[in-house]
N, C-alpha and C positions, 0 to 999 in steps of 0.2 A: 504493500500500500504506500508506503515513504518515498519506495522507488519510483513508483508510478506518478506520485502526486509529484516529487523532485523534478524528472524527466519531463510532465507535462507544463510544466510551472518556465522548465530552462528553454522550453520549442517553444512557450508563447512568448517570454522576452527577445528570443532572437525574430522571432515574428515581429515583435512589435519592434526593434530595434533597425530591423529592415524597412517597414514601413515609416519611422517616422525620419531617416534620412532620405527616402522616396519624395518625404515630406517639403523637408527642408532644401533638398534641389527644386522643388518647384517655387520656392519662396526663391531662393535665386535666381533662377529664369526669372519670375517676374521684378524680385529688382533691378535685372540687367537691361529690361527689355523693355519694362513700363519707364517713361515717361514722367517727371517729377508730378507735373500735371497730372497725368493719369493715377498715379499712385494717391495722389491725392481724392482722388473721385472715387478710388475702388475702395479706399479704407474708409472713407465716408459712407460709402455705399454698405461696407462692414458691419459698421452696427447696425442697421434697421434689419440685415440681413440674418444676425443670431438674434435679435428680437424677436423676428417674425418665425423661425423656425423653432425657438421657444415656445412659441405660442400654439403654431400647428401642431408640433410632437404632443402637446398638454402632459409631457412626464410619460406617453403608452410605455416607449423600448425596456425601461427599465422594471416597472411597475408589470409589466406582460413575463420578464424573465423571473419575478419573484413569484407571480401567482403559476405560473406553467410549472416551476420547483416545486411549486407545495401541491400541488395538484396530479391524480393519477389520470383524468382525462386531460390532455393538453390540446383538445380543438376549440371548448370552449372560450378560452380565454384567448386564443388568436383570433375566431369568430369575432369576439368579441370588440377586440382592440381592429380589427377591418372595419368594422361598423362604426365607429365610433370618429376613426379616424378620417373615412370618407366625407361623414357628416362635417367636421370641423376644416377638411379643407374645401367642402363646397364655400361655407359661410366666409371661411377669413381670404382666399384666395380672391374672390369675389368681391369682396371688401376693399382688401389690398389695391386691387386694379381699380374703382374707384378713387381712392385715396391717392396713390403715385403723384400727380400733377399737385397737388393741394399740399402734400409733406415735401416734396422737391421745396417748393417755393415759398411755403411758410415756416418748415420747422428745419429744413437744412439750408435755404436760403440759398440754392443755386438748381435752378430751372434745367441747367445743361445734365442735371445729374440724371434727367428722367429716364433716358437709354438702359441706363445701368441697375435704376430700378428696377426695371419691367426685368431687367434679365433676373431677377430674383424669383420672379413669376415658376417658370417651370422647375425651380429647386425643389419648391414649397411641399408638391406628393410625392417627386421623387423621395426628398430626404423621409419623408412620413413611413412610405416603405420600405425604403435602407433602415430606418430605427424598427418598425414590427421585425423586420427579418433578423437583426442583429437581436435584438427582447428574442425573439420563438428560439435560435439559434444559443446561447448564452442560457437558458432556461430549460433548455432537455440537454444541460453540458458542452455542448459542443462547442468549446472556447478557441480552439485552432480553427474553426473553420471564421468565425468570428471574425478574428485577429487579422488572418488572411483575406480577409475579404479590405481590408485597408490595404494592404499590399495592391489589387486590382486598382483599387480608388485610385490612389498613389499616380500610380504609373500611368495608368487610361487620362489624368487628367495633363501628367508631363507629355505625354504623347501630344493629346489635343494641342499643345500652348505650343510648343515645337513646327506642329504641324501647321498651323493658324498663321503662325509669329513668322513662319519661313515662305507659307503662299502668298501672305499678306501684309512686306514688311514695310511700307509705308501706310498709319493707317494713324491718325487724329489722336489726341488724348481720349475722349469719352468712347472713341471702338475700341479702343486698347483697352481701356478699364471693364469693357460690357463683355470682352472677350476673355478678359481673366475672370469675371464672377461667371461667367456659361460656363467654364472649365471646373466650379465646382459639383455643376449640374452632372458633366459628364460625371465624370469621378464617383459621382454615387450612383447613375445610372448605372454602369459594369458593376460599381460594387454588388448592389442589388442583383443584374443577371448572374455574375457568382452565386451568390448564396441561395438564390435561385435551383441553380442546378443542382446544390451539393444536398439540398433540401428535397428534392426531387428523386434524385440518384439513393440518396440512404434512408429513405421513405421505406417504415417497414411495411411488412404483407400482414397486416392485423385486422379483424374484419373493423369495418366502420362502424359507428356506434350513434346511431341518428339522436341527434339531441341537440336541439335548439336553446340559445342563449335565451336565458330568462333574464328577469329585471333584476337579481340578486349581483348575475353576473358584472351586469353593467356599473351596478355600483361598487363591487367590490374594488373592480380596475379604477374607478374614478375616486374611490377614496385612496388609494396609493399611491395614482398620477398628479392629480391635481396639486397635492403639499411638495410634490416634486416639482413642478413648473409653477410653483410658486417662489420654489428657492431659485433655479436658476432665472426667472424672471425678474426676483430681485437684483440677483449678480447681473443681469444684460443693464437693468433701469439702472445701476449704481456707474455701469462702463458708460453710459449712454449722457448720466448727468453731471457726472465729474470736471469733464474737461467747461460746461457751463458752470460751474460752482468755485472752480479753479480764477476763472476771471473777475469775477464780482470783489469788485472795493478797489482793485489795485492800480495803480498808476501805468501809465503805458510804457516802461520802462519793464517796470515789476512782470506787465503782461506779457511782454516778448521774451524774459526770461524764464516764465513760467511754461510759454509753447516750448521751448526748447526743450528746456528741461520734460514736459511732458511727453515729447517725440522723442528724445533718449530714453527713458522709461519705456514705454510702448512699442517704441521700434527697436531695439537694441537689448535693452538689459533684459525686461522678462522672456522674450521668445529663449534667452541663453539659461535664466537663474530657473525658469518653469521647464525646460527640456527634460527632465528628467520625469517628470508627471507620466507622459507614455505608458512609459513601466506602472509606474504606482498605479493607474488608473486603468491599465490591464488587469495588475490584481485585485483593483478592488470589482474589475466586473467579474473577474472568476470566484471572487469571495461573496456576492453578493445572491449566487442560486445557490453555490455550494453550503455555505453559513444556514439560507433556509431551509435547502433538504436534508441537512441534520438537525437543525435546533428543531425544526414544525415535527420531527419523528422522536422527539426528544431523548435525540441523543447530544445531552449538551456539556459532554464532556471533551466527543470530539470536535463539536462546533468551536469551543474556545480554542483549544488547544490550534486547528485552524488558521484562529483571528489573529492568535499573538505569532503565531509563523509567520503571517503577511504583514501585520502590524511592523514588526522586526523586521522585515525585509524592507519592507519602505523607508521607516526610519535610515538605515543603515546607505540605502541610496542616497537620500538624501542629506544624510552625513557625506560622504563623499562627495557630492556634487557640490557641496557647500565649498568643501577644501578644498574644490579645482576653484571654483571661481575666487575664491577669496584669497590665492594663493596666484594666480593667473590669471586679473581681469581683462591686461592690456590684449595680451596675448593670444585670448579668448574672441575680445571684437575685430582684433586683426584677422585673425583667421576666417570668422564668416563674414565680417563687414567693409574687410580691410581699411578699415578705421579704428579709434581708442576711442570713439564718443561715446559716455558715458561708464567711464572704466571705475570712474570712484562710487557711482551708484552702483553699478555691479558688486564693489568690494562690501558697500556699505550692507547691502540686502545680503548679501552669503550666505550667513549664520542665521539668522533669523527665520531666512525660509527653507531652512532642516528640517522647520515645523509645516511645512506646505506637503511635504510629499506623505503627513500622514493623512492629511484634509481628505483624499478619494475615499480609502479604505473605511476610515469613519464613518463619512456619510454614507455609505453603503450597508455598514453595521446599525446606523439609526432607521435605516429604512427595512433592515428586517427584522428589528425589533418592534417591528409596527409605529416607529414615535418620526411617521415624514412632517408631520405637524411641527413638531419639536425642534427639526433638522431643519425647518424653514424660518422658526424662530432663529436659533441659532444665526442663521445666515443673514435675517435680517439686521440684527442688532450687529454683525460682525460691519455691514453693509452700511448702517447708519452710523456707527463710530469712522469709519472711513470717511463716510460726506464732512462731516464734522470736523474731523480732523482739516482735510484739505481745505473747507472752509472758513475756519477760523484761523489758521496757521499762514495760510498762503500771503497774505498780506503783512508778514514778517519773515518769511523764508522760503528757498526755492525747494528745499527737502520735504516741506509738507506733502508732499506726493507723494515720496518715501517714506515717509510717519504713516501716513493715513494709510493706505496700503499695508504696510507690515502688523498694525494696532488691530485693522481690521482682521487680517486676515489670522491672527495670534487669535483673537477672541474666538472667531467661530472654529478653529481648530480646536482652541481651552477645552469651552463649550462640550460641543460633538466630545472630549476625550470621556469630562468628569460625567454626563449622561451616558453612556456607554458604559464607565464603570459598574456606576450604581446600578445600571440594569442588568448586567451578567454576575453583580454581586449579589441580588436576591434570585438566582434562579438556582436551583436543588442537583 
C-alpha cells in the first residue's frame, strides 16, 4: 500500500512538473510575442476572465469529486452536476454577451478591449466541462489521468500560439491579445477531448442502473459548491479591487510608484515565489476524494495518517522553494525575465510564503470535513485584512502590497490550520 501510494504520489508530481513548465513556455511565447500594448489588454482582459469562470464553474469540479468518493453510484452526481451546469451557462453566458460593451466602457474604461472580451465567450462551457470531467475523473481516483490531461492543455494551446503567431505575424495589439485569450479556449478544449477518451476507453461493462437525479441530489452538490465559489469569488473580487484601493489618497508621484511596484509583484515575483503550488495543489486534489473515501467509511485513522503525509510534503516544498528564492532572487528573474525587477520583493516574500504551499491541502481538508462555509469564512477575512492593509498603508509605503498580501494570506492559512485541528481532534 506505501508502495503504491509512494509511486502514484512520484508519477503525479513528474506529471504535474511536466505540465507546469509546458506552462511556463507558453507564458514566454506570449511575452516574447505580445506586444506591450497587447499584454496590457490581455491581463486586463484576465480578471473578468477568472471572475466569470468562477462564476460558471459555481464550485461543480471539486464539490462532484467529493460526492462521487463518498458515493457507490457515481452517475448520479455527474447527472447531476451536467444539469446544473448547462442551466448556469445558459443564464451567465447570455448575460455576459449582453454586458461586454457596457463593462469594456464603464468598468474597465477602454472600448478597444471588446474583441478580447467576447473571446472569453467560448471558454465559459468549455472550461465548465474540463472542471465536471477533471471533478468525475479525481473522484473515482483516477489522479494521473487528471494530471495529464494538463499536459494536453499545455501543449495544444503552445501549439495554437506558435501556429497563429507564425501564419499571422503582423497583426495589431487587441488581435494579438484576443488570440492569446482563444489559446486558452483551445487548451481546454483537447484537455477535455482527453479525458474524454480515457473516460470512455476505461468505462467499465457494469449493467446500468436507471435512476434519475432527485431534488436531494441537486442540493447536496449545491450545498458543497456554492461555499466553494464563494471563496474563490472572494479571492477573484479581492484581485479584481486591489489595484483600485491601491490608488485612493495618494499623490501622483506615490501613484506611479505604487503601479510599478504592483507590476513587479504581479508580473514577476508571485508567478516565481507561487511556482511551486502545482505540486501542493496536485496533492491537495488527490487528498481531497482520497481523505473522503476513508474518513465517510470511517476509517479515520488512515485518513489522518494521509493528511499529515501530504501536509508534510507540502510544507517541506515549500520550505525549499523558500530557500531558493531567498537565497537567489536576482538570479531567479534573470533567468525567466532576464531582468532583476523586483529581486528585493522576491527576497522579502520567501519565508513567509512556506506558509502558502500549505493553503491547497487545507482547504481541501475543510471541505471534507463538511465546514466549505467555514473555508469561505476563512478566506474572507484572510481577503478583507489584505484590502485593509493595502488601503491604509499604501499612502505611507510602497510595500503595502507586500504586507497586505503576506497578512492576508498568513490569516486564512492560521485559520484553515487551527479549524482543521480541532476537527480531527474530536473524531474517535
Amino acid at each position: 500500500m506505501k508502495k503504491t501510494l509512494l509511486k502514484s504520489t512520484a508519477l503525479l508530481i513528474l506529471i504535474s512538473v511536466i505540465a507546469k513548465i509546458l506552462s511556463f513556455g507558453g507564458r514566454i511565447i506570449l511575452a516574447r510575442v505580445l506586444s506591450s500594448d497587447a499584454m496590457s489588454y490581455y491581463s486586463l482582459a484576465s480578471s473578468t476572465m477568472i471572475f466569470m469562470i468562477t462564476i460558471v464553474q459555481i464550485g461543480i469540479p471539486s464539490a462532484l469529486s467529493k460526492l462521487i468518493a463518498q458515493k457507490q453510484q457515481k452517475r448520479i452526481p455527474l447527472y447531476t452536476s451536467i444539469c446544473i451546469s448547462v442551466l448556469t451557462n445558459l443564464i451567465i453566458v447570455c448575460s455576459f454577451l449582453i454586458l461586454i460593451p457596457w463593462m469594456a466602457h464603464t468598468v474597465l474604461k477602454q472600448d478597444v478591449i471588446v474583441p478580447v472580451l467576447y473571446a472569453i465567450v467560448p471558454l465559459l462551457p468549455i472550461v465548465s466541462l474540463s472542471g465536471i470531467l477533471k471533478g468525475y475523473l479525481y473522484g473515482v481516483q483516477s489522479h494521473i489521468a487528471a494530471a495529464t490531461s494538463q499536459i494536453y492543455e499545455e501543449l495544444s494551446r503552445i501549439l495554437f500560439l506558435v501556429f497563429i503567431f507564425w501564419m499571422i505575424p503582423n497583426m495589431d495589439a487587441v488581435a494579438m491579445a484576443r488570440i492569446a485569450m482563444l489559446s486558452i479556449t483551445v487548451g481546454e478544449l483537447f484537455s477535455s477531448i482527453y479525458m474524454l477518451m480515457h473516460i470512455t476507453s476505461h468505462k467499465k461493462r457494469t449493467p446500468v442502473i436507471q435512476e434519475r437525479p432527485h431534488k436531494r441530489d441537486f442540493i447536496d452538490l449545491l450545498r458543497i459548491s456554492l461555499p466553494m465559489t464563494g471563496s474563490r469569488l472572494i479571492g477573484s473580487l479581492t484581485y479584481f479591487l486591489e489595484p483600485i484601493v491601491m490608488v485612493w489618497g495618494v499623490s501622483l508621484a506615490q501613484n506611479q510608484a505604487m503601479l510599478a511596484t504592483y507590476g513587479q509583484l504581479n508580473g514577476y515575483v508571485l508567478p516565481i515565489i507561487t511556482m511551486p503550488s502545482f505540486i501542493t495543489v496536485s496533492l491537495s486534489n488527490y487528498l481531497l476524494p482520497s481523505f473522503t473515501y476513508h474518513f465517510s467509511r470511517n476509517n479515520v485513522r488512515h485518513a489522518k495518517k494521509l493528511c499529515n503525509v501530504i501536509l508534510g510534503s507540502c510544507f517541506l516544498i515549500g520550505i525549499g522553494s523558500s530557500l531558493v528564492c531567498y537565497v537567489f532572487p536576482e538570479q531567479l528573474l534573470q533567468l525567466f525575465y532576464h531582468n532583476t525587477n523586483g529581486a528585493l520583493l522576491l527576497k522579502q516574500l520567501a519565508w513567509p510564503f512556506a506558509l502558502y504551499s500549505l493553503q491547497p491541502p487545507l482547504s481541501s481538508m475543510m471541505h471534507s470535513l463538511s465546514k466549505s462555509s467555514s473555508a469561505m469564512l476563512d478566506t474572507f477575512i484572510g481577503c478583507l485584512i489584505r484590502i485593509f492593509c493595502v488601503a491604509f498603508l499604501s499612502a505611507h509605503t510602497t510595500s503595502s502590497l507586500a504586507i497586505g498580501l503576506t497578512c492576508g494570506m498568513m490569516a486564512t492559512t492560521l485559520l484553515h490550520a487551527i479549524k482543521v485541528s480541532i476537527s480531527l481532534a474530536q473524531q474517535h
